[in-house]
C-alpha positions as CSV (number, residue, x, y, z in Angstrom):
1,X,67.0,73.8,75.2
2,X,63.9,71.9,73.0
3,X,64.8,69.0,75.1
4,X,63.9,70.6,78.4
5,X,61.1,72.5,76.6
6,X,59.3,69.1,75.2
7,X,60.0,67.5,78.6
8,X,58.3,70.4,80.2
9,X,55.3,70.6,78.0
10,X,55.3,66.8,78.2
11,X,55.0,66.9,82.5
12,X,53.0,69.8,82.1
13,X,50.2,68.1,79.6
14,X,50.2,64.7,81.7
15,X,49.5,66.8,85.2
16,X,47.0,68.7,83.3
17,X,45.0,65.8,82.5
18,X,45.7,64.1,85.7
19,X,44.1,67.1,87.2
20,X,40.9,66.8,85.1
21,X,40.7,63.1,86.2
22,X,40.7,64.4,89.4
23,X,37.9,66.6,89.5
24,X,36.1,66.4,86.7
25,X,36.0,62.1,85.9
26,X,36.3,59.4,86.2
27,X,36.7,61.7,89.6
28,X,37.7,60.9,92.8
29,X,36.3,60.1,96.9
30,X,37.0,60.3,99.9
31,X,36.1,58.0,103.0
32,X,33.4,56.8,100.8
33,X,35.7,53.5,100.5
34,X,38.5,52.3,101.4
35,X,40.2,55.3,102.8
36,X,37.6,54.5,105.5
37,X,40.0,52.2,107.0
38,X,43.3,53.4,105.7
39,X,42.8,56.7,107.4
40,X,41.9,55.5,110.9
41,X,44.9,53.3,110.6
42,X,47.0,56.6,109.5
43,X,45.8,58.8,112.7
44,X,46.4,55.9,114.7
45,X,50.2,56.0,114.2
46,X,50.6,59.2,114.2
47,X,49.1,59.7,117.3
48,X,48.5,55.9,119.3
49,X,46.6,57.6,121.9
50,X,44.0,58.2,119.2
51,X,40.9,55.3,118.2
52,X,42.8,53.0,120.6
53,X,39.8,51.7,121.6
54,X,38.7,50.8,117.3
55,X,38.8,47.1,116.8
56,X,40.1,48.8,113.3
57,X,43.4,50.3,114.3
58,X,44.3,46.9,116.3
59,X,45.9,45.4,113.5
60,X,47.1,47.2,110.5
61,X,46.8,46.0,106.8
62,X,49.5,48.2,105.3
63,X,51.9,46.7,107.4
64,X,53.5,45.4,104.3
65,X,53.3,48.7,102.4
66,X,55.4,52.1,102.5
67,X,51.9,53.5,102.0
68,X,51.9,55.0,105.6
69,X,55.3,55.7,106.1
70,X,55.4,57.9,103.0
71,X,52.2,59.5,103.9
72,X,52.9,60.5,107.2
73,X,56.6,61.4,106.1
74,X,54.8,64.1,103.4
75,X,52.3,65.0,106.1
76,X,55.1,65.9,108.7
77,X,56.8,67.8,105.8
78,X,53.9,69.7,104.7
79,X,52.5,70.3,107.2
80,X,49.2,69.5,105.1
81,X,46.3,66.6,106.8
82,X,46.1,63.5,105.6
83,X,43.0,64.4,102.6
84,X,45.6,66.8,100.9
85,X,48.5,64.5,101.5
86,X,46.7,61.3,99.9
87,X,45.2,64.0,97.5
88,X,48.7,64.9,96.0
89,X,49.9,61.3,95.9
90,X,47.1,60.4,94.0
91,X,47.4,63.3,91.4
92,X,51.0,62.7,91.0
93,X,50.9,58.9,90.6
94,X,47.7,59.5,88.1
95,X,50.3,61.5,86.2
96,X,53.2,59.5,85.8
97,X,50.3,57.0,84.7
98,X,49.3,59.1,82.1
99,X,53.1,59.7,80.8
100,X,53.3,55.8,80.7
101,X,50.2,55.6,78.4
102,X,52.0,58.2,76.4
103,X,55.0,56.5,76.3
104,X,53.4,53.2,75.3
105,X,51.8,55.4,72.3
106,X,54.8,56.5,70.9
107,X,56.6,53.2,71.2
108,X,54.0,52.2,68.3
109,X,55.3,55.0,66.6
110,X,52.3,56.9,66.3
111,X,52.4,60.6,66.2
112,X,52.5,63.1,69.8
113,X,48.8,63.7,68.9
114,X,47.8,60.2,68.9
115,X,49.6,59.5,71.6
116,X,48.1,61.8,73.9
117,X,44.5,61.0,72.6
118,X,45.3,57.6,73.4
119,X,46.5,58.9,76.9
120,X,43.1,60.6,77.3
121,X,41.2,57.4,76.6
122,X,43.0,55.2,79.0
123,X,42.3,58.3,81.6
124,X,38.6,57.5,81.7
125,X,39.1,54.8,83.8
126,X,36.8,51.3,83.6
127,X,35.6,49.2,86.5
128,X,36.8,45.3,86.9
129,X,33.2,43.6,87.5
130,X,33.9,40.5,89.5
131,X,37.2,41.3,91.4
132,X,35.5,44.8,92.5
133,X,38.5,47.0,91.2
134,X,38.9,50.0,89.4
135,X,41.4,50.9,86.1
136,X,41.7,54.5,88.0
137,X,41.0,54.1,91.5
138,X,38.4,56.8,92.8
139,X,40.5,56.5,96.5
140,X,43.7,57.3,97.1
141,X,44.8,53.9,98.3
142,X,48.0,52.1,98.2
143,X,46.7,50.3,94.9
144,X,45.5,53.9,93.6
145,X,48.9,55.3,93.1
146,X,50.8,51.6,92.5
147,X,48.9,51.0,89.3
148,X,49.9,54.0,87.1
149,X,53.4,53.6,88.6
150,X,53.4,50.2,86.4
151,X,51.7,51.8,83.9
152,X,54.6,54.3,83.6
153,X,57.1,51.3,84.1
154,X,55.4,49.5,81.4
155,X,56.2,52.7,79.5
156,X,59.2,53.2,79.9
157,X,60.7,49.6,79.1
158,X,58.7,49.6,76.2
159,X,61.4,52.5,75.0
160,X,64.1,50.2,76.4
161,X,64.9,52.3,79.5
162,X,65.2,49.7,82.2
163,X,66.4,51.6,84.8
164,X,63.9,54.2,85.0
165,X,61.3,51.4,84.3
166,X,62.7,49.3,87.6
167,X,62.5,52.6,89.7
168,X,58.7,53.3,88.8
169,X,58.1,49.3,89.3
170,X,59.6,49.0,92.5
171,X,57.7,52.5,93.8
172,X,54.9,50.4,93.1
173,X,56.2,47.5,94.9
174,X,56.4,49.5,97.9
175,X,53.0,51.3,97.6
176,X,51.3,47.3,96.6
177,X,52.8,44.4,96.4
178,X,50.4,42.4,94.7
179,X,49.5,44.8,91.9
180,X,53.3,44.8,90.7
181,X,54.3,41.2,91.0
182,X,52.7,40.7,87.2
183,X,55.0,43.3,86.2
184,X,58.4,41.4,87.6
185,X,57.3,38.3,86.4
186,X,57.2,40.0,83.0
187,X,60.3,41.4,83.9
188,X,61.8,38.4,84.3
189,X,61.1,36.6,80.9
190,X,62.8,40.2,79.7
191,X,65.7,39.4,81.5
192,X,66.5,36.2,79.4
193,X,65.9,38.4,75.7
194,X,68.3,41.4,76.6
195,X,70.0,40.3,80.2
196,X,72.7,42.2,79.8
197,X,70.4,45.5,79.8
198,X,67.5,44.1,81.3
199,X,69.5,43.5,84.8
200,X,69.7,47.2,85.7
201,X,66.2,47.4,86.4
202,X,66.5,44.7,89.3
203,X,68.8,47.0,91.3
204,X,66.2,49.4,92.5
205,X,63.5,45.9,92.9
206,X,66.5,45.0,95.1
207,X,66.4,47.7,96.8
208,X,62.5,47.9,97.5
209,X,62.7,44.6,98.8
210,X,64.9,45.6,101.4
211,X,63.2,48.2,102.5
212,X,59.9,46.3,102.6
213,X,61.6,43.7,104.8
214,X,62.9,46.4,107.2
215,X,59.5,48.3,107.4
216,X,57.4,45.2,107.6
217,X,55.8,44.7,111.4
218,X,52.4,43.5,110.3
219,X,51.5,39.6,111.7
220,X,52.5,36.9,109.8
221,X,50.5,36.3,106.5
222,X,49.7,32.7,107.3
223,X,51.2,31.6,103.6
224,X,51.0,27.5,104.0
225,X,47.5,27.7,106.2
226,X,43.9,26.8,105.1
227,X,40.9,28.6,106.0
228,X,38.9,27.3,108.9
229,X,35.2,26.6,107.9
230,X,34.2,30.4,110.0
231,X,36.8,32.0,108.0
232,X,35.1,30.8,105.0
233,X,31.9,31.3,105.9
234,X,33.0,35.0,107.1
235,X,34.4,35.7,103.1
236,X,31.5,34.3,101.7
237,X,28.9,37.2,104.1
238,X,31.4,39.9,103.4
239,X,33.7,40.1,101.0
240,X,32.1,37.1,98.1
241,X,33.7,38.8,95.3
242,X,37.0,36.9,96.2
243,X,35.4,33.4,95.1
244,X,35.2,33.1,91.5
245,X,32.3,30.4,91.7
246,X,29.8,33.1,93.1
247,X,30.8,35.0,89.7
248,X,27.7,35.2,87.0
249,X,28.8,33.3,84.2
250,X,28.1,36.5,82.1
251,X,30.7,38.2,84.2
252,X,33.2,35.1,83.9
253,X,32.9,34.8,80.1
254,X,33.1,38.8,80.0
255,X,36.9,38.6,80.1
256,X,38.0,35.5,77.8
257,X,35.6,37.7,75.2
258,X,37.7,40.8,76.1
259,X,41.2,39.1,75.3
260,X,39.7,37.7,71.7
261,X,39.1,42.0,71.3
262,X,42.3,43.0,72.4
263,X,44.2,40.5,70.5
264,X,42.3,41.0,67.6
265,X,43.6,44.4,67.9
266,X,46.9,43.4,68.5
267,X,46.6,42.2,65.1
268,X,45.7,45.3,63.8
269,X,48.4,47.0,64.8
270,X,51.4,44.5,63.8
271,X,54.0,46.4,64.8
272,X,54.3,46.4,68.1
273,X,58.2,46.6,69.4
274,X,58.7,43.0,71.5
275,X,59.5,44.7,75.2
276,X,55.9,45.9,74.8
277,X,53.9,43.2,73.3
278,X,55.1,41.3,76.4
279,X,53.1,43.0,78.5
280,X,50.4,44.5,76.6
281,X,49.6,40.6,76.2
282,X,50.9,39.2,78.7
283,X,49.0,40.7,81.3
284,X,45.9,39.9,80.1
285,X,47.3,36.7,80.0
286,X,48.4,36.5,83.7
287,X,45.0,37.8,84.4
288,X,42.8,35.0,82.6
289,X,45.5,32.9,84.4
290,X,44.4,33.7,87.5
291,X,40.7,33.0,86.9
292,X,41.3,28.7,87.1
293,X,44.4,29.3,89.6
294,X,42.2,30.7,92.2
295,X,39.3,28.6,91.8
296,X,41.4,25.6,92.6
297,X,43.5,27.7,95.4
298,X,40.3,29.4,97.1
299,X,37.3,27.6,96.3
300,X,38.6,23.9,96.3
301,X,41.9,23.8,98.4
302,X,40.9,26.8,100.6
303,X,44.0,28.4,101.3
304,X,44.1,31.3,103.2
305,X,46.5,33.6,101.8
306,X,44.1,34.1,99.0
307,X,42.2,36.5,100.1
308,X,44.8,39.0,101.0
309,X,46.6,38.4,97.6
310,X,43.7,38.6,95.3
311,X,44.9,37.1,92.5
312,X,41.4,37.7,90.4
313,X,42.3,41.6,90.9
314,X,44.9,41.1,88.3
315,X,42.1,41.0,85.8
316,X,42.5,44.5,85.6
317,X,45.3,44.1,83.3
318,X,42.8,42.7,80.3
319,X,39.9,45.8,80.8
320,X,43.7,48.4,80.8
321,X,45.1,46.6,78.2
322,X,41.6,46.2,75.8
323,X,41.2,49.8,76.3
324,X,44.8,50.7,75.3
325,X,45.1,48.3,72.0
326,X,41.5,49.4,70.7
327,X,42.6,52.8,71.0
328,X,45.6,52.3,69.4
329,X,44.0,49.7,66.7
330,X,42.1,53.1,65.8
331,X,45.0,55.2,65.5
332,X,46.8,53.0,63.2
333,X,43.6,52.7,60.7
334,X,43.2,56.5,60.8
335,X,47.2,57.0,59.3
336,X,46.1,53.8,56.8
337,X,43.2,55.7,56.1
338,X,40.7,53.0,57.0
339,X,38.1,55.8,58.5
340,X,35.3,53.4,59.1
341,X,37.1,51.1,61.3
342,X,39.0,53.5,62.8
343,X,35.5,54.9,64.3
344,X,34.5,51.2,65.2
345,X,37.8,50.6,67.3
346,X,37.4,53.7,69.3
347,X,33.9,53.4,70.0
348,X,35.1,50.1,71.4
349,X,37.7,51.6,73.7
350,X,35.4,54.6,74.7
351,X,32.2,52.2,75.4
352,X,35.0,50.0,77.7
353,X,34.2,52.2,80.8
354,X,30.5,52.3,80.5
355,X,27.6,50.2,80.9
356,X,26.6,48.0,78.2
357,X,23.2,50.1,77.3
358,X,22.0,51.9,74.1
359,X,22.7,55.5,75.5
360,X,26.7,54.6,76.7
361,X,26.1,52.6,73.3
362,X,25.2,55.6,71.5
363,X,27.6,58.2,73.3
364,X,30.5,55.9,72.7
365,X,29.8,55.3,68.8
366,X,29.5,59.6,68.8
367,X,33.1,59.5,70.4
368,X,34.7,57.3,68.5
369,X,33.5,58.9,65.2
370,X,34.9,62.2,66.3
371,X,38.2,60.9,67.9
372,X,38.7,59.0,64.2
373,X,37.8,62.7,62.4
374,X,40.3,64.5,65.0
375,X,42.9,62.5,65.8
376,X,45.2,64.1,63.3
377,X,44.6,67.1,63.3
378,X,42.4,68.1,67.0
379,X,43.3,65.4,69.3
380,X,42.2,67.8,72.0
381,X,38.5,67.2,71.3
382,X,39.4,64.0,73.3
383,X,39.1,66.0,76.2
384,X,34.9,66.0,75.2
385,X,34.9,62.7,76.5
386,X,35.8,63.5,80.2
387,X,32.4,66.0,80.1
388,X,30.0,63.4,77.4
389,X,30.5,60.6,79.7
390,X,28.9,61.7,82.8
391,X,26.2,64.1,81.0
392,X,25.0,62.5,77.8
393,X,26.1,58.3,79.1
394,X,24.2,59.1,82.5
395,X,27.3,57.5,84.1
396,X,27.9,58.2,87.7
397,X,30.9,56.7,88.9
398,X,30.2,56.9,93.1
399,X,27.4,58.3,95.2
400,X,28.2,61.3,97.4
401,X,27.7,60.0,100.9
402,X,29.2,63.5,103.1
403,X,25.8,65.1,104.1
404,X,25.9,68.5,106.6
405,X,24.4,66.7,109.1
406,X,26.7,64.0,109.1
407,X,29.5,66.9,109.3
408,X,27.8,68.5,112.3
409,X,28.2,65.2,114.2
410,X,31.5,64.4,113.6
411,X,32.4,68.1,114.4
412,X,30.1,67.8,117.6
413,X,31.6,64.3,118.5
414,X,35.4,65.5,118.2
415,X,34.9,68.6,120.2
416,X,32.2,67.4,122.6
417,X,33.5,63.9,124.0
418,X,36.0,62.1,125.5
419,X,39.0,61.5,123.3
420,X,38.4,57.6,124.5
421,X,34.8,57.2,123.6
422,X,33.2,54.4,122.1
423,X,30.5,54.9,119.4
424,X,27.5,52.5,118.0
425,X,25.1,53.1,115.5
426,X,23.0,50.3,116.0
427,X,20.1,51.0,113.4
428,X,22.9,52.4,110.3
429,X,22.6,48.2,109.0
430,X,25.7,48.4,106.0
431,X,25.1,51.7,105.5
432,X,29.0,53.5,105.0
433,X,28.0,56.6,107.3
434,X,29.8,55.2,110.5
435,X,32.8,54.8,108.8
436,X,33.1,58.4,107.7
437,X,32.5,59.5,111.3
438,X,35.0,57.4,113.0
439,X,37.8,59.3,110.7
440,X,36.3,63.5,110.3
441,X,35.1,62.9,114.8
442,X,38.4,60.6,115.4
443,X,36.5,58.6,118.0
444,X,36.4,55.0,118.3
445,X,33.3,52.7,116.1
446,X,32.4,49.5,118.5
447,X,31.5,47.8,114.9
448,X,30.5,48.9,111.2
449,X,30.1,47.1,108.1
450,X,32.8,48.6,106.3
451,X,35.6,47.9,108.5
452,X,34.3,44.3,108.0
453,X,36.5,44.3,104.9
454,X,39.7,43.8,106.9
455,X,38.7,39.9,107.3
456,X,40.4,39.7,103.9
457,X,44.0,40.6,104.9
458,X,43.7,39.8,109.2
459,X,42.9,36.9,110.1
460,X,42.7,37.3,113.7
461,X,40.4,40.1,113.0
462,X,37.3,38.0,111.5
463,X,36.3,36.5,114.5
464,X,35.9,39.5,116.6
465,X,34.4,41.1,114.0
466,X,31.5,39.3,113.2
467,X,30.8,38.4,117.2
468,X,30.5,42.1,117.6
469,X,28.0,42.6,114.5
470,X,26.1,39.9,115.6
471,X,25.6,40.9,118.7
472,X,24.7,44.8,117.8
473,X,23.8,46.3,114.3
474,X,23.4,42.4,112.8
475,X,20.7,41.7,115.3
476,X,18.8,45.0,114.8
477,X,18.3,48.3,116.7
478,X,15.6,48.2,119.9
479,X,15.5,50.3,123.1
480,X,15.8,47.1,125.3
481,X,19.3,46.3,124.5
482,X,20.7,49.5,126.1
483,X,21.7,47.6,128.8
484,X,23.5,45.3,126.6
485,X,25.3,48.3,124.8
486,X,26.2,49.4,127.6
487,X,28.1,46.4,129.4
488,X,29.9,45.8,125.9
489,X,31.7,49.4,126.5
490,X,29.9,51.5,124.1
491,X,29.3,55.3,125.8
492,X,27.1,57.0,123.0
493,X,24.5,55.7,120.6
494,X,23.8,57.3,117.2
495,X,20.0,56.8,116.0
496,X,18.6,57.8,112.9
497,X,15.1,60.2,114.2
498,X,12.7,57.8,113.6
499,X,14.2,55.8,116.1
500,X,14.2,58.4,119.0
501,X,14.1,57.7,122.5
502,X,12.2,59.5,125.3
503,X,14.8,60.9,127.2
504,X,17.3,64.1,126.7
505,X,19.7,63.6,123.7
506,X,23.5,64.9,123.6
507,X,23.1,65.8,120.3
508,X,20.3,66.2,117.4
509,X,19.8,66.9,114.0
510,X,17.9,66.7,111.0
511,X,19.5,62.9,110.4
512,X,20.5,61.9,114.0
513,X,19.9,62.0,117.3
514,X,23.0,60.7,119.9
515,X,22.1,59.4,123.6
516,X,25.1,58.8,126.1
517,X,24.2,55.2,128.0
518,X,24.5,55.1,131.6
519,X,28.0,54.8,132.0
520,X,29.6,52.5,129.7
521,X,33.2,51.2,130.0
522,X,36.0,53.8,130.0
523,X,38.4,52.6,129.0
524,X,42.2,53.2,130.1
525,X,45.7,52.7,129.4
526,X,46.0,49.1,128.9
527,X,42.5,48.5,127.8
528,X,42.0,45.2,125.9
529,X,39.1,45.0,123.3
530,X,37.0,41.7,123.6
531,X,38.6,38.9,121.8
532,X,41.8,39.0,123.6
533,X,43.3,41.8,121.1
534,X,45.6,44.3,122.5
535,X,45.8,47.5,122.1
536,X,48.4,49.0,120.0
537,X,48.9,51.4,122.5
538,X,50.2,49.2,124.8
């Protein structure tokens, strides 16, 4: 019976917190990001008729993933739409996160306190300057709930329980590929200490493998090919933070830097059981790896399936792991009694997911002096930090990009017009706003910015792309290329009001104004976007 009650105060504490990550910080978005693309793709299948005529949905990149089949499995289930479905999967995988972080606590033998106010720390999330990724992912993407699903794998085998560590790795598998493969390669160097042992967790990896060859229906990834010069060209314009030679040098020599910390807290430490100092090292080490291995693979030899891997991503593992071991480095000095350098290794880990300025400065050397004072005896006053961050640090993870207005035109657009029309907002520039409408109105985007970013994973896609910003929003808004608007297929126009025309708008508000051209291509069944890609309706 105190099994079941520990366990259930244990699930109860780490949904709690996952909860307060949620809304309070490092927080969380929607279709600010990523999900602009991801959820297109997701009403797409579920309904084909729907954005057929998007560029976007033409090609999908989670045709590798069980990301969509699970989320449109849960949605037909709940019954719920797609925000609360990703909603829950992101609240649930940020909890088993948070029990991994736990786990990998108490596998240095420090007390439940500890543990949990190392738990809290971990929580607060840090950004990955250079790759552009996050510790916690604000979005609930398929990289937002496979990262604390190795987090709680890394957990888990670090109390020797292989099984249930192979099942929460190969979930992640599923959900991203590339974020788990350091894991497994870990795993793998296990697998020759205790084989014996070691071997059960390959049974569910097995089985996700499987399944990801039966699910997969995505085009091929182009493994052995090279990038052709516009393909380069194309990555370089939108999506640079793939080549490590554009990198500052301060943002290169950021992470070597960061390892010297974390193993210098290693030290600290000492006892740290082996099936966890493999990874709490040797991810960092895998990520620092990755740094030379992609400048020779992307920037020298140009290979193309670079950019959908990402190997520079796997840098996240030396900001997670830095934050971990500096928390813990101060939980070991407060049970030796060392007070002072207690403080000084929390600060550290607190000032890890802010800004290096003298207020974060400031707020994070408060923190760490009061997690060193109450870690034995309050470790709930970590839960200060999830409020002092944002107020007294200044830091503000994400702007908030919804606006009424924009609300009203989606609203107007998904009521008002043809489930087949084709909008342009030809004076927007990279602003994210025509991304959110194309997935609150459902209707089609002729081109954006945003869904730019899919020139990483399709190939077939950059092309197409670019030819359609160059030729609309890249070359500028003016009256005289209605005409041209028009013959490309576009039926409505979305103008910010300083841009109005004279003649009757379809719609108007404080932010835009929307004109249907004089005709425009409707499209039908069998309706082939320029660029020769069909439709996945067909």
């Amino acid at each position: 019976m105190n099994s079941i009650k520990t366990h259930a105060f244990t699930a109860a504490v780490c949904l709690a917190l996952a909860l307060l990550t949620f809304f309070q910080f490092p927080g969380h978005t929607w279709l600010q990001q990523d999900t602009q693309i991801y959820v297109p793709i997701l009403e797409h299948e579920r309904q084909p008729a729907v954005l057929r005529n998007d560029l976007l949905v033409q090609q999908s990149n989670v045709a590798y993933t069980l990301y969509d089949e699970a989320t449109l499995a849960l949605g037909a289930v709940t019954r719920l739409g797609f925000r609360d479905v990703l909603a829950i999967q992101q609240v649930i995988t940020r909890a088993f996160g948070i029990w991994g972080v736990y786990l990998m606590a108490t596998a240095l033998d420090l007390s439940a306190g500890a543990a949990w106010l190392l738990a809290m720390i971990v929580s607060l999330g840090a950004a990955v300057a250079g790759p552009q990724v996050l510790t916690f992912e604000y979005e609930p993407t398929p990289r937002a709930f496979a990262l604390p699903l190795i987090v709680c794998a890394i957990g888990l085998v670090a109390h020797r329980r292989y099984l249930a560590g192979g099942i929460a790795a190969s979930c992640a598998f599923l959900y991203h590929a590339p974020t788990a493969t350091s894991f497994w390669t870990i795993f793998a160097l296990l697998m020759i200490r205790e084989p014996r042992k070691a071997v059960r967790g390959l049974i569910p990896f097995g089985a996700a493998v499987a399944v990801l060859a039966f699910v997969a229906h995505g085009p091929p990834l182009g493994f052995f090919e090279r990038l052709t010069p516009l393909e380069e060209q194309l990555l370089h314009i939108r999506a640079a933070y793939v080549w490590i030679s554009t990198w500052p040098a301060d943002v290169i020599w950021h992470y070597p830097i960061l390892f010297v910390v974390l193993l210098a807290a290693a030290f600290r430490i000492r006892r740290i059981p082996p099936e966890l100092r493999i990874y709490v090292i040797g991810l960092p080490l895998i990520g620092l790896a990755m740094m030379p291995f992609s400048w020779l693979a992307l920037d020298h030899a140009g290979w193309a399936f670079m950019p959908q891997f990402q190997p520079l991503r796997k840098l996240l593992f030396v900001v997670l792991m830095a934050q971990f071991l500096t928390a813990a480095a101060g939980a070991v000095a407060v049970q030796a009694g060392r007070w002072l350098e207690a403080a000084g290794w929390f600060s550290v880990a607190y000032l890890i997911p802010m800004p290096l300025e003298l207020r974060p400065f400031l707020v994070a050397a408060l923190l760490g002096t009061l997690a060193a004072m109450a870690v034995r005896r309050a470790p709930v006053l970590g839960l200060a930090a999830f409020f002092a961050i944002p107020a007294l640090a200044g830091v503000a993870n994400y702007p908030h990009l919804h606006t009424p207005q924009l609300d009203q035109l989606s609203a107007w657009a998904r009521a008002s017009t043809p489930r087949d029309a084709v909008f342009l907002f030809p004076d927007a520039g990279r602003g994210l706003q025509p991304g959110i409408f194309r997935a609150e109105a459902a209707r089609a985007i002729y081109v954006d910015w945003k869904s730019g970013g899919q020139i990483n994973y399709l190939r077939g896609f950059a092309a197409e792309w670019w030819s359609r910003w160059q030729q609309t929003v890249g070359a500028g808004f003016s009256p005289s290329d209605l005409p041209r608007y028009d013959a490309l297929g576009v039926q409505y126009i979305v103008l910010q009001p300083q841009n109005r025309l004279p003649r009757p708008a379809q719609f108007e508000n404080s932010s835009y104004v929307v004109y249907r051209l004089s005709g425009g291509l409707q499209p039908a069944e069998g309706f082939r976007p320029p660029g020769g890609l069909k439709s996945a309706a067909e």
